[in-house]
N, C-alpha and C positions, 0 to 999 in steps of 0.2 A: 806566228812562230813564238812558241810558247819554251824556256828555259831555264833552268836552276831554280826550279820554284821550291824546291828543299823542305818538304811539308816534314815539319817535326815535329810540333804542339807549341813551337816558340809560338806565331801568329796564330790566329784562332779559325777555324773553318769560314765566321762571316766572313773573314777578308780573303781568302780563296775564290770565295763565292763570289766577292762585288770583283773580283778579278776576272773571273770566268764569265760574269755576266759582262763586262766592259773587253771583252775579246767578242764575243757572241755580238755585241750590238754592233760590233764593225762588218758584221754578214761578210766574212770572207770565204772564199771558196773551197780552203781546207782548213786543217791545223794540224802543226805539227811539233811535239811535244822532243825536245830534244836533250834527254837524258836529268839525272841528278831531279827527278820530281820526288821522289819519296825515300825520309831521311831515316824515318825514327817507326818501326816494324807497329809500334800499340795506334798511329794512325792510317794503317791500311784501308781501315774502312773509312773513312776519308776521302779515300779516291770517285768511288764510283758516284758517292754523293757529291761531291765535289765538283770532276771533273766529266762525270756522265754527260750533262748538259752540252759539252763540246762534239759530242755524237751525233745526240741528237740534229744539232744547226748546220753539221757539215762534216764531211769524212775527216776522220781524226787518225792518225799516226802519230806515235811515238819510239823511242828507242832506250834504252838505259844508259844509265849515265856512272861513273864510277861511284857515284854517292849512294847509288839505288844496289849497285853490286856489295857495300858494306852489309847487307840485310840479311839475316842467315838464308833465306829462302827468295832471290831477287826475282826468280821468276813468275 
């Protein structure tokens, strides 16, 4: 269970990255991202570099979270 990861440029992609890779090495059965991951609209692409890898290791669900609804286009 993955939450309020608030990607905004403050932290830097590596540390996303050793985040997502230190969920991944716990091989769990799913993941489930629940709301407020993405803060700041110029790191979109961010995501799938990011957070794709959660995919890949195992069925992955998310939801939005009111931080991600600030975004003009949240969807």
């Amino acid at each position: 269970h993955l939450s309020d990861l608030h990607v905004s440029g403050t932290l830097s992609k590596a540390f996303y990255r050793r985040a997502i890779d230190a969920a991944i090495a716990e091989r769990p059965d799913a993941f489930f991202l629940t709301g407020d991951l993405l803060e700041a609209e110029e790191c979109l692409d961010w995501i799938k570099e990011s957070f794709g890898p959660l995919a890949d290791a195992a069925p992955t669900w998310f939801v939005l979270g009111n931080h991600d609804g600030y975004l003009p286009r949240p969807e």
